[in-house]
N, C-alpha and C positions, 0 to 999 in steps of 0.2 A: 141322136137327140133324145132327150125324155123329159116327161110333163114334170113338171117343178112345180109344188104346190106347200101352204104351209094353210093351217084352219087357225082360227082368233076368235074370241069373244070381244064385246067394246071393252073389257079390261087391256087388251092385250093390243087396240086398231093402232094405239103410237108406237110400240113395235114392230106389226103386220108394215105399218108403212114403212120405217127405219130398212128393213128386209128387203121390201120392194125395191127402196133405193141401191140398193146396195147390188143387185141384182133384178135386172130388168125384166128376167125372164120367170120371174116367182107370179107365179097365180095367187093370191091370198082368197081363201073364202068364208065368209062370215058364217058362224055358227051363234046359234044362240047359249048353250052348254058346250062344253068342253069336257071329256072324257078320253080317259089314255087308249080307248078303243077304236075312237074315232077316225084317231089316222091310221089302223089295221082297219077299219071296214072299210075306208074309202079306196085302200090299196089293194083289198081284194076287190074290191069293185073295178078297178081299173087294169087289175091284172086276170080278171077274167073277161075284161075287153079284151082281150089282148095291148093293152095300152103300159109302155115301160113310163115308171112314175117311179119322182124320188119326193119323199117327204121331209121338208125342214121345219124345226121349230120358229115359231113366230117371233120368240128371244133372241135370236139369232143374225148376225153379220157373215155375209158371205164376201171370203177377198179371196178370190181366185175362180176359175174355170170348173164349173161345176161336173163337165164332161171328163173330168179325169176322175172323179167319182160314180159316174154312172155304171151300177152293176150288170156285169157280162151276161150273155144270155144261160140261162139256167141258175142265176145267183142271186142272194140278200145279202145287200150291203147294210151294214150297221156302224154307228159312230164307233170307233176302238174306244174299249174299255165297257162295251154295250151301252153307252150311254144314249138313250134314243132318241135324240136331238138331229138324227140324219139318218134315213132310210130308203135306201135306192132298192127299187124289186124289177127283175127282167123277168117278164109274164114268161112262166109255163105253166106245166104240171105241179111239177114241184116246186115251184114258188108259193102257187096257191096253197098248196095242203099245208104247208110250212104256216104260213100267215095262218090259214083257219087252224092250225093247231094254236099257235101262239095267241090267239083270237081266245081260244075255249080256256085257256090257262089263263087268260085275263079275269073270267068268270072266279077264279079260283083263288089270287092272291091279287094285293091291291096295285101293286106298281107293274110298268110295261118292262123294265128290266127284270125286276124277278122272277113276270110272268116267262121270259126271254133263257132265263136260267137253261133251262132241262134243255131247249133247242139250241142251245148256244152253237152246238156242233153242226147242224144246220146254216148258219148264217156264216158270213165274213166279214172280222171286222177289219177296218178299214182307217187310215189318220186321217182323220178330217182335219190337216191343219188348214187348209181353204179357208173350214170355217169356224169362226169364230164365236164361242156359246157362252150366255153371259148368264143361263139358267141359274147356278148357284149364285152368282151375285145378285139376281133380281132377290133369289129370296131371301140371304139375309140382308141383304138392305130393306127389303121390305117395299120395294119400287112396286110391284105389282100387287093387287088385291084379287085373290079368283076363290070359286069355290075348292078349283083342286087346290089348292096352296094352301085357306085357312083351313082347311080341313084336316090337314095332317098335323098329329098325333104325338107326344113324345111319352116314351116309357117313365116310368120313377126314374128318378137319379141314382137313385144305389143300383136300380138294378141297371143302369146305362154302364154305369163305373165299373162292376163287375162285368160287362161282357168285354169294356175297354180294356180292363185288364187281363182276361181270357187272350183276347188277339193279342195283346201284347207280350205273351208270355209262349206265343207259338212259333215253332220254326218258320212259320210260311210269313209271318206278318214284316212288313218292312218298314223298319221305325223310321229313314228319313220323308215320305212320303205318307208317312202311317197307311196303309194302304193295305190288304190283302193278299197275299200272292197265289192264292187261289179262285176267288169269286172273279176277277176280272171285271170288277165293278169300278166308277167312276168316285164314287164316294170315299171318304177319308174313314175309316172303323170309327172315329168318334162319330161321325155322324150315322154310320150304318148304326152306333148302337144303339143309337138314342131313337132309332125306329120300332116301333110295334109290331112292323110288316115285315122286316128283315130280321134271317136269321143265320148262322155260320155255316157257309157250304159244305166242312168238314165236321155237322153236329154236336161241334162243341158249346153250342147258346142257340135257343131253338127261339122262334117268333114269338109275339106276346102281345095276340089278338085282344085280351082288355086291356086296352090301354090308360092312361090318366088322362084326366081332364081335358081338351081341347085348347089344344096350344098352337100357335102359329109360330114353324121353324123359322125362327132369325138367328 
C-alpha cells in the first residue's frame, strides 16, 4: 500500500473533492499557495520517513486500482509523457537524491516537467490510464482561476509561429499528434511554443525568459 495524497487551494477544494470521490483512499490537504515544489517537498518529506507516497493532481479522476501504479522499491514513477499529474516514490536513497535534485532544478526553470528534463533517465514513466487528467481542459476552458495558471506567459505570436514551424520542419516532429519525438513531453509543439519557459530539446529554439505581457493560457 502507499500514502495517496493530492494538495489544493480553495480554487481547486470542487476538485480536491470530485478526487476524493472517485477514490476513497486520497488524503487531500489544504494548502494556502500552490507551488509546482510543493508536492516534491512533501515527497521528500515522506520518503525520508521512510513513508511510500504517490502524489495525484487535484484535477484529476482516478478509475482504477491505484496499486498497479505504486512504484517498486528503489523507483519514481511518473505519468508517461512526464506529465506530472502522478507521482509515486518508494522511499530509498536514491529516490530521495533524485527528488532533491529535481527539487534544486525547480529553483532553475519554471515548470515541474522541464525541471524533470535532465533526470528523466532517473524516473519511470508509467500509463496512467487508471487515471484520468483533465489538467489541459481545466485550462483552456478556463474552469479554474489560480495564481499558477494566471500567471503563465505567452511569447509573441511571430515568435510562437516560428518555433511551430521549426518542429514542424524536423524529422523528430510528428504531424498527427503534433507532438515531439524527442522531449517526451505531454504538450502539443503549438502549445510548447507558445511558452517563454520551454525550449527544443535538440537546440533548435531556445526559451524566451522576457516574455509579453501576461496572458492567461486558454
Amino acid at each position: 500500500m502507499t500514502f495517496l495524497f493530492t494538495q489544493y487551494t480553495e480554487n481547486y477544494s470542487a476538485y480536491a473533492d470530485g478526487l476524493r470521490a472517485s477514490h476513497a483512499a486520497v488524503k487531500a490537504i489544504r494548502v494556502e499557495s500552490f507551488a509546482y515544489s510543493d508536492k516534491i517537498d512533501s515527497l521528500i518529506e515522506y520518503c525520508e520517513s521512510g513513508v511510500h507516497a504517490t502524489w495525484v493532481d487535484a484535477d484529476t479522476e482516478i478509475h482504477g486500482i491505484i496499486d498497479s501504479f505504486v512504484a517498486p522499491e528503489g523507483h519514481i514513477f511518473v505519468g508517461r509523457g512526464y506529465d506530472t499529474y502522478y507521482i509515486s516514490v518508494s522511499p530509498c536513497e536514491r529516490s530521495l537524491n533524485t527528488l532533491k535534485s529535481w527539487r534544486q532544478e525547480m529553483e532553475r526553470v519554471r515548470f515541474d516537467a522541464d525541471a524533470l528534463r535532465p533526470l528523466r533517465h532517473l524516473v519511470t514513466p508509467v500509463d496512467t490510464s487508471a487515471l484520468l487528467c483533465h489538467h489541459m481542459a481545466n485550462i483552456k476552458e478556463g474552469r479554474v482561476a489560480s495564481i499558477k495558471r494566471d500567471g503563465l506567459k505567452l511569447v509573441p505570436s511571430e515568435q510562437s509561429d516560428k518555433r511551430h514551424a521549426i518542429c514542424k520542419s524536423c524529422p523528430k516532429y510528428q504531424p498527427i499528434s503534433d507532438k515531439c519525438g524527442t522531449c517526451g513531453c505531454s504538450s502539443t509543439m503549438r502549445e510548447a511554443s507558445m511558452s517563454p519557459w520551454r525550449k527544443c530539446p535538440e537546440d533548435k529554439w531556445p526559451e524566451h525568459q522576457t516574455a509579453s505581457p501576461t496572458k492567461p493560457l486558454t
